[in-house]
N, C-alpha and C positions, 0 to 999 in steps of 0.2 A: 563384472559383478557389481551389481549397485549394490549403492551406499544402505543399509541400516542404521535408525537411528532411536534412542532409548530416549525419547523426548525430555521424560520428566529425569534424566539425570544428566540429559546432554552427551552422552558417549557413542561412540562410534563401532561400528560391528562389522566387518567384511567389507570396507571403504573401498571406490572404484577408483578414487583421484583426490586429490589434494581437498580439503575442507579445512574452512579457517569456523573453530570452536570459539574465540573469543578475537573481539576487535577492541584495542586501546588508544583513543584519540586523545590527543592533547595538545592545545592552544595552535590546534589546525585553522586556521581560515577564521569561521564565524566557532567552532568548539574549543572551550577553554578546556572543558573534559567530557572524557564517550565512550563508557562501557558497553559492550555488547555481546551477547550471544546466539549467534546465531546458527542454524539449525542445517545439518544435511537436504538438500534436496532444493525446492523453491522456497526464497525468500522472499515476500513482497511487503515493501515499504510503503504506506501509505503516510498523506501528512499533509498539511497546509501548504500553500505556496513558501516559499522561502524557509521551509522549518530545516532544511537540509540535508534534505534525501542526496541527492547531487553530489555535495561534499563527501557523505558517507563514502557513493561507490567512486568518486575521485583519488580518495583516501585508499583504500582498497589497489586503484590501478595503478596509486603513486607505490605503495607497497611491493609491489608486485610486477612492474614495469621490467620487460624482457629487456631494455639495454639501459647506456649508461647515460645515455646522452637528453634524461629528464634534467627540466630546467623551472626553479623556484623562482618565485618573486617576493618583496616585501608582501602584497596582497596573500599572502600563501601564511603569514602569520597572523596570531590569533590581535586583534586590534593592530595591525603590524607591528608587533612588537616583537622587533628581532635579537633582540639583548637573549631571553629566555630559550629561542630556539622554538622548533616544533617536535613535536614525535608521534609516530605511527606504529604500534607496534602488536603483533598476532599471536597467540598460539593455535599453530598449522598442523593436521593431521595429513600424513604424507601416505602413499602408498607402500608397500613393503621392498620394491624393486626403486625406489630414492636412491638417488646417486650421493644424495645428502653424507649417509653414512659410508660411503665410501671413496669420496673424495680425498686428496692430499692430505688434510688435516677433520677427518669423519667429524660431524659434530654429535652427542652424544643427547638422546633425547630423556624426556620430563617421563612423567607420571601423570595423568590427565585423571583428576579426580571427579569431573562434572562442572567444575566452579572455577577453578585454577588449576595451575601447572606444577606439581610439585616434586620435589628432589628425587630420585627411587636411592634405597637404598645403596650402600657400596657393596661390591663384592668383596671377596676375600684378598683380593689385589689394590684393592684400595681404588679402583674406577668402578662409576655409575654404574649398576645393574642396568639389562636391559627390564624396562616396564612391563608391567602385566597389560596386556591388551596392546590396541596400537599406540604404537609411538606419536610420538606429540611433540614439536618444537617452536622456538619462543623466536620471533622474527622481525624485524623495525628496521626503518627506514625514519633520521632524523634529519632535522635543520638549521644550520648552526648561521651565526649572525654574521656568517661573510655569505651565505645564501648557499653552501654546501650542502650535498646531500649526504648521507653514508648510512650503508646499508650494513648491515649486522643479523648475525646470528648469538643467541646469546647462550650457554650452555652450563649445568645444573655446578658444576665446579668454580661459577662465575667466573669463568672466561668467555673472550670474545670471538667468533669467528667473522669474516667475512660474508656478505652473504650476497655471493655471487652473481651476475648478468645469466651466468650460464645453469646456476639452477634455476633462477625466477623464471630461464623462459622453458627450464625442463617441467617446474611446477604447470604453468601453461596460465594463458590468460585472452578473456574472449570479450571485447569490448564495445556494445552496440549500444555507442552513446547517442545523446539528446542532440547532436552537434548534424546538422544536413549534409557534411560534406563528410562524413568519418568514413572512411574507407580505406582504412590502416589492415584490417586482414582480408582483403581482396586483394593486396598488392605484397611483394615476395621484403617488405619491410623487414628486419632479423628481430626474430622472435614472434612476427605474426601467426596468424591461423593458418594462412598461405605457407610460409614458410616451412612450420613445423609438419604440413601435409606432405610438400614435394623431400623433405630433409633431403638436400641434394647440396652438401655443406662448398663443393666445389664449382658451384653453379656461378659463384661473383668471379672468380678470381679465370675462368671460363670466358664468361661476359668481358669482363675488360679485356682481354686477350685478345677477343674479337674486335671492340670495339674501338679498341687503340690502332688497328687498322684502318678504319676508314679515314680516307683522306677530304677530311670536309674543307681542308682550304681551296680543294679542286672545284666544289662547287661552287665556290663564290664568284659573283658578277664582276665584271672589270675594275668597277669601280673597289670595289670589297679587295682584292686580288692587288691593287695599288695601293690601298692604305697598308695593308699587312707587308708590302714590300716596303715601305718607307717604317713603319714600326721595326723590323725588321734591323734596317740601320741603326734606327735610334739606339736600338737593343746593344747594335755593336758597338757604337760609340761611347755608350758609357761600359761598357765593359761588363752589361748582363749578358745572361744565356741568350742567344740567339738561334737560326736557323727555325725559324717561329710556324707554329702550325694548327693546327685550329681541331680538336678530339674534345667525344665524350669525356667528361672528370665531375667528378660528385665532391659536394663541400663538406664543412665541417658537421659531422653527425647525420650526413647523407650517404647513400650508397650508390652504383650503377642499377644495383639491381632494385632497388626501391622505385625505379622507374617503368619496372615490370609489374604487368598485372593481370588480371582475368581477363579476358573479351568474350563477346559473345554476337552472334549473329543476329541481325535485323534488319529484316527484307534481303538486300544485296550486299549491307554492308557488314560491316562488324565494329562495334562500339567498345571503348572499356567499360565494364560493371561499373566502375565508379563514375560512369556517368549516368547512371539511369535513375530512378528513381530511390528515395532515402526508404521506404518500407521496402522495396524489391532487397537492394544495397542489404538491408537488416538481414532478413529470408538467406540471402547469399552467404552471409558471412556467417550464420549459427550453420549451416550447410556444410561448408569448407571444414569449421570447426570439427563437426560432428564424424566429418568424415575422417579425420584424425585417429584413428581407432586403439591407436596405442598409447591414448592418454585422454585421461577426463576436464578439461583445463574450465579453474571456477572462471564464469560468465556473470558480467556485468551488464544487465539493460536498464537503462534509462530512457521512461517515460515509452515502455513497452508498445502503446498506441500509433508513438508517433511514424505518420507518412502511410500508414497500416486502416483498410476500409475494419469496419469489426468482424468480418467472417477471418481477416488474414491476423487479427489481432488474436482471434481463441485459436486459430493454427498457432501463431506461433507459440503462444503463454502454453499452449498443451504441450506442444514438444517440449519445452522446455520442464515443464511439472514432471514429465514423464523420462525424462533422459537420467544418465547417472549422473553429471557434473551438479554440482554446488552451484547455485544461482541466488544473485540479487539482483531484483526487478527492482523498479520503484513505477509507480502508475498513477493517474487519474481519468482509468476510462472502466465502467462496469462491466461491457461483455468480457477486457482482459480479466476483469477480479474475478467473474463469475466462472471463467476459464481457469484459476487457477488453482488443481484441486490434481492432487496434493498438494498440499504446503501450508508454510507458516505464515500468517498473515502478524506483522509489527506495524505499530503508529507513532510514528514522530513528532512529538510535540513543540510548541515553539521554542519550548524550553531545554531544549536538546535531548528528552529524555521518551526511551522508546520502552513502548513494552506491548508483548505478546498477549493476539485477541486470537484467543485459538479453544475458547470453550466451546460445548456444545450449540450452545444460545448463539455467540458469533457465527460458527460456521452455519448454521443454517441461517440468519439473516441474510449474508455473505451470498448465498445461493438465493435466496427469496427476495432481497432489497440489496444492491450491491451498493445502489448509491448514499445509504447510508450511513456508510464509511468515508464517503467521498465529497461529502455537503462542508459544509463550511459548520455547520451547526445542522443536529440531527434534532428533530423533537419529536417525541418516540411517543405515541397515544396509546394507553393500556389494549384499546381492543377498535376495533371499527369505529365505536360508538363515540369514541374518544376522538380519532381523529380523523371523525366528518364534522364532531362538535367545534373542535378547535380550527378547523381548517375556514369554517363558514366566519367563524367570529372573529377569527385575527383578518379576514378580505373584509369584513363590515368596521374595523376596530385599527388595522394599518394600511394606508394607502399603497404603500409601496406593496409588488407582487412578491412570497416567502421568494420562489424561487430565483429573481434576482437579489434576494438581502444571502443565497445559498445557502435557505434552510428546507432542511427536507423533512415532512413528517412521515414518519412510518407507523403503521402496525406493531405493539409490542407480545401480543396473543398470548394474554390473560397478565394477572400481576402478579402470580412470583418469576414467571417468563422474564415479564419488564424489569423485576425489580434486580435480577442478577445481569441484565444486561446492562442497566444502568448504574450498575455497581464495576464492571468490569469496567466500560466505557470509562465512567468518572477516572477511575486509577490508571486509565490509558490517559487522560487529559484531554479526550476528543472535545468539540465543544458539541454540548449536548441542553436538551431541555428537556420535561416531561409532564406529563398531563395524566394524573390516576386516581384511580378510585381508591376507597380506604375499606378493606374489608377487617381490617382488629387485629390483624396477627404482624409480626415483624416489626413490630412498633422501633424498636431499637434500631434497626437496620436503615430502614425510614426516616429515622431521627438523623444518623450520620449521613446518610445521605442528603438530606434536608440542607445540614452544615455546609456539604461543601459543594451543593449546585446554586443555593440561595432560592433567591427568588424565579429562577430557570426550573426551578421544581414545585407546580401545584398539585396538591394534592386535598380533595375534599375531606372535610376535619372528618369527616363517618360516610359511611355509602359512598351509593354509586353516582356515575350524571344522572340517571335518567331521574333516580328519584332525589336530588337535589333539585333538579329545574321543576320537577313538578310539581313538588311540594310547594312551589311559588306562586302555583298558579290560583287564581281566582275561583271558586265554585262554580261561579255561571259560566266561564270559558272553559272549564272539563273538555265537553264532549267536543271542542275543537280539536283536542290531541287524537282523538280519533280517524281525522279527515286526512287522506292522504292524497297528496299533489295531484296524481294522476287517476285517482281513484280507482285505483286497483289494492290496496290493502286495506282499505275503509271497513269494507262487509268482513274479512277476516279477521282484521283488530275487536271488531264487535263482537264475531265470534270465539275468540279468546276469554273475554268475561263473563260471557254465557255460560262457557265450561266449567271453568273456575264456581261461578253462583250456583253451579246445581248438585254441587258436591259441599259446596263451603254452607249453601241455606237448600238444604235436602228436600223441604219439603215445599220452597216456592214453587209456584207456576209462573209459565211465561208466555201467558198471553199473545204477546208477539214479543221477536228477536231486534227488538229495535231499542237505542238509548234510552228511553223513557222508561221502560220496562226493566232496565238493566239498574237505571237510578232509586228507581223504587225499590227493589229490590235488595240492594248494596247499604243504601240508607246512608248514614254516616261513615260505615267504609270504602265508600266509590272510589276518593281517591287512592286508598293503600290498594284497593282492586287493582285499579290502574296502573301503578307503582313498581306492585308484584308481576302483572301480564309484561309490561314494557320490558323489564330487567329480568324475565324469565326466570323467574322465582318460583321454586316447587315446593315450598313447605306449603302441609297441608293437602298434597294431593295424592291419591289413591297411588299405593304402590306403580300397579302397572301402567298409570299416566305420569306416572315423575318426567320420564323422559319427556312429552307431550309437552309438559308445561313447563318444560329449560327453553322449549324452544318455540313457543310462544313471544320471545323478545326479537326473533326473526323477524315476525310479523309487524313490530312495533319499528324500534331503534336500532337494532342491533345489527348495522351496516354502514358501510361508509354514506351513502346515501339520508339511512336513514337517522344516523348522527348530525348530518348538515339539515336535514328535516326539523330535529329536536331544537336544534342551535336556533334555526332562523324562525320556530314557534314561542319561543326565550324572547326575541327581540319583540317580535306581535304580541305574543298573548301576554305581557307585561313584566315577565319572571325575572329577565336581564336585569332588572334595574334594582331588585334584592341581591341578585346572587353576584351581577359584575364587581362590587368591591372586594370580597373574596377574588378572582379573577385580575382584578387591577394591577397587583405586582406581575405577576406573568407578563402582561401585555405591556407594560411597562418596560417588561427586560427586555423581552422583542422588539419594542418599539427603538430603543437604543440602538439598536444595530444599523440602523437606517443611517441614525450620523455617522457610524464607524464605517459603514459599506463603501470605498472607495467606485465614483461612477467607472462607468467602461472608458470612456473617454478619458480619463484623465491619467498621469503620465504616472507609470507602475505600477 
């Protein structure tokens, strides 16, 4: 049964396998502290280089690490500073069939209210009721300043349990990390995905049994065969074990059977999985996993893409959307983002603080522009107009190309669209810019928004571009706005004003359908003529042409095309040099990023 999940309160309904409801980091690695909550189903982290996607699901594997034989470093604390210790610690929603509770010493689960874990009442016996809904338990793994680990259960009567090798590898754990050689569950490792598929708990002690038989000092060369007989002496002379012989034996925190692994056939031969490729390796291992069937074990992918063409990358990001396990991805490639649906899209700041882009306005960009979640800085143009404007004027205005400074402009399609995507974005901390028109309503909204993008936010003090740039232009240059590059919307833009004069002056004639006739005509409002057709403006017009005359601005600007049009009629027909100061802080912030853009070549 998959997992359901009540978003907006965070609870769990009919769970298939283990879900962790909140994750608690502290003075881990680069996080001094790290709340989180994250959601049934797929998780995918998006975020800057280094902001700590990585950390997260490390954190996560060190939590949850099927044996004992995890090993810390000073690096593993937060500035190393190992006086303080680290702590990792979960509240875990378990299946109903947990060995949890019925272990030697059961431990006794929480109250999962959506936000935290809290006490349930007592019974009439004086122990923890069980909870209304699923049970929920509080779980960590800490590290103390001699570089030990210890894992814990924590329970509502504030006592401690242990918290066992042998449930973290019944909870399950699926690990398809960023590392090219990770090939931990394709091989019979305790606790891998392997493992947990054949559970064949007598298979080592089988294996050595056999293995302890081969006599490999038989195969040694003469030479091999002499030293081992002169070691042999030495053995007796000091009075060690002797009659010396040369066997299989695994070291500390190694097995025999961790020597065992998949193969698979190619051409004539047969290879192990772990030698083939790192995306096939990834495929193999959610495979194995899945095949698992009596358990849902949450799954860690890091950097989803890697080793993976993009047709293997929306296979695998779908399977995984679509499976019951609890998953965290972390990514920087669009066909995986655009693949992963269902699920909750979070963004990691550099500030360690993550929060959920999961409104209507995200998911559909998500689908429509993936990589603007994924730019380095997004600059979001209200409408086409916007950014073919901005697009033309920051390549005449910054030398450097946006998309190696990693800024991407998108489409925000229309301004209260823009204005709540830019609202959500900001509170996510993406790095963002924006470029909009001012139509009079939201003032307030705008204003705080204003605050906390700065100068990354222009916005025209009233209207729109087309009728800012225009109103710049000169009289006698007019009917140049008319002229289209290719001449193919010349005769149509004319015919726009035409329409508009024989309803707006009823009883003119029109001689001919040509500028001149249009100028006469218009008189002293040629330009607002103009202004209105560009920006497909319908006041004024006959009921059943309203619609006709929205979309008059077709004809003019209203395209990415013809945004870059507008722009680079700005720089010729003279408007630029009124309206750029307005403009100036923008390109200014932009321009900045040039010095902060670390080149390709240089080292990190």
């Amino acid at each position: 049964m998959y997992a359901k999940m009540n978003k907006e309160a965070n609870t769990l309904v009919d769970v298939a396998g283990a879900t962790i409801l909140r994750l608690k980091i502290e003075r881990y690695r680069a996080f001094q502290k790290f709340d989180w909550f994250p959601k049934a189903g797929l998780n995918v982290i998006l975020g800057g280089g280094d902001a700590g996607k990585t950390t997260i699901l490390e954190a996560i594997a060190l939590l949850l690490n099927p044996s004992n034989a995890a090993l810390v470093s000073d690096s593993d604390y937060w500035r190393r500073q190992r006086k303080d210790g680290f702590f990792i610690g979960a509240v875990i929603s378990l299946p109903p069939d947990s060995s949890i509770a019925t272990q030697s010493r059961p431990a006794f689960p929480w109250e999962w209210d959506g936000r935290q874990a809290r006490k349930p009442q007592e019974s009439d016996e004086g122990e923890p009721a069980r909870p209304v809904g699923p049970p929920v338990y509080k779980i960590s793994v800490s590290g103390s300043e001699e570089l030990d680990l210890t894992y814990a259960i924590h329970n509502p009567n504030d006592t401690t349990d242990i918290f066992s090798s042998t449930l973290r590898r019944e909870i399950g754990l699926v690990r398809l990390g960023g590392d090219d050689r990770n090939d931990r569950d394709l091989r019979l490792v305790q606790g891998s995905a392997l493992d947990r598929l054949l559970s064949d708990k007598a298979l080592r002690s089988r294996l050595t049994s056999t293995f302890s038989d081969v006599d490999v000092k038989a195969e040694l060369q003469t030479e091999g065969q002499e030293a081992m007989k002169q070691l042999n002496e030495t053995f007796g002379e000091r009075a060690l074990p002797h009659d010396l012989g040369l066997g299989l034996s695994a070291g500390q925190g190694q097995s025999i059977s961790a020597l065992i692994g998949l193969t698979a056939a190619i051409e004539e031969s047969r290879l192990p999985l772990s030698s083939w490729g790192s995306g096939t390796r990834r495929l193999a291992s959610l495979a194995v996993a899945q095949a698992y069937r009596s358990g849902c074990p949450i799954t860690l992918v890091d950097e989803a893409e890697r080793g993976l063409e993009p047709y293997r990358q929306r296979k695998l990001v779908s399977e995984l959307a679509a499976g019951p396990s609890q998953v965290v991805m972390t990514t920087h490639s669009a066909p995986a983002l655009v693949a992963a649906e269902p699920a909750t899209i979070w963004y990691l700041s550099q500030g360690h603080v993550i929060a959920e882009l999961s409104s209507p306005r995200s998911i559909q960009l998500q689908k429509r522009d993936p990589e603007a979640f994924l730019s380095r800085l997004t600059l979001v143009g209200e409408g086409p107009t916007e950014v073919g404007f901005v697009t033309e004027m920051l390549q005449r205005e910054i030398s450097t190309d946006l998309l190696d400074l990693g800024v991407r402009l998108c489409d925000g399609q229309g301004n209260t669209f823009t204005l709540e995507l830019l609202e959500e974005f900001a509170k996510a901390k993406l790095g963002l810019a924006a470029f909009v028109d001012c139509e009079g309503d939201n003032t307030t909204r705008w204003k705080n928004l204003k605050s906390a993008m700065g100068d990354l936010l222009f916005q025209w003090p009233s209207g729109c571009t087309e009728a800012n740039v225009i109103a710049h232009i000169c009289d006698d240059k007019l009917e140049a706005l008319l002229f289209d590059p290719d001449d193919i919307l010349t005769q149509p833009r004319l015919a726009t004003l035409v329409e508009r004069l024989k309803v707006l002056e009823s009883t003119a004639e029109f001689p001919k359908h040509d500028f001149a006739t249009v100028k006469a005509v218009a008189g002293n409002r040629l330009r607002a003529l103009i202004i209105a057709a560009a920006s497909g403006d319908s006041e004024g017009a006959p009921e059943k042409e309203a619609k006709t005359w929205k979309k008059h601005g077709k004809r003019w600007f209203k395209s990415l095309e013809g945004g870059r049009e507008l722009a680079d009629k700005a720089y010729v027909l003279g408007a630029m040099v009124k309206v750029k100061p307005q403009l100036q802080p923008l390109i200014d912030a932009l321009t900045a990023l040039t010095a902060r853009t670390p080149k390709a070549t240089e080292n990190g």
